[in-house]
N, C-alpha and C positions, 0 to 999 in steps of 0.2 A: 810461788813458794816451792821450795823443793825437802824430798821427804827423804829419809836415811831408811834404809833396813834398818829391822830390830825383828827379835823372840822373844814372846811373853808366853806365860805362862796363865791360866784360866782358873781363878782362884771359886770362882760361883759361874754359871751353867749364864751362859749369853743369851739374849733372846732379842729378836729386833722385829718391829711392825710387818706385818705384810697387809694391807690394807684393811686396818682395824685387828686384827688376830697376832698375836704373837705366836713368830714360829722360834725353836731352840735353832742357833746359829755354831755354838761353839756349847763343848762339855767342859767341866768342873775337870780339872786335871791334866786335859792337853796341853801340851808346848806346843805353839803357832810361829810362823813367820806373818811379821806385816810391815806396813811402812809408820814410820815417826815423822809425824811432822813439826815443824818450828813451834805452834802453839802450844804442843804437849799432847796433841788427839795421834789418837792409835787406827789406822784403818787397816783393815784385811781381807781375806776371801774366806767364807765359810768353809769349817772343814766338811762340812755335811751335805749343804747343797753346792754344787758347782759353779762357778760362772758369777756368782752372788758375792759383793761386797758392802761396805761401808765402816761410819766411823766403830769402834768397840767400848763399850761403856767402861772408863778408868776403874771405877767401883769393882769393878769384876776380873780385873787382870793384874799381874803382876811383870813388868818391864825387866827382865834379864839380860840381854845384850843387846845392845844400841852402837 
């Protein structure tokens, strides 16, 4: 599969597993760049930690340019 750039927008405060602990990934607010993939999932790099990705929970983002 292949994935398009897109910028979305972080409408609720992202948070994703780190082994049982939720850490915050992305703020309530930020425009981000990530990739779109054919299914509809949004993945990115954390603006917070570096080096750190995965999918982004749709609940919580808003898709602005694709």
């Amino acid at each position: 599969m292949k994935s398009t750039p897109c910028e979305f927008e972080v409408i609720k405060d992202v948070y994703w597993d780190n082994w049982g602990r939720l850490v915050k990934v992305f703020r309530k607010g930020e425009m981000c760049e990530g990739e779109l993939w054919p299914d509809g999932t949004v993945s990115a790099e954390s603006t917070i930690y570096d080096g750190i990705s995965d999918q982004v929970d749709p609940d919580c983002i808003v898709i602005r340019k694709s």
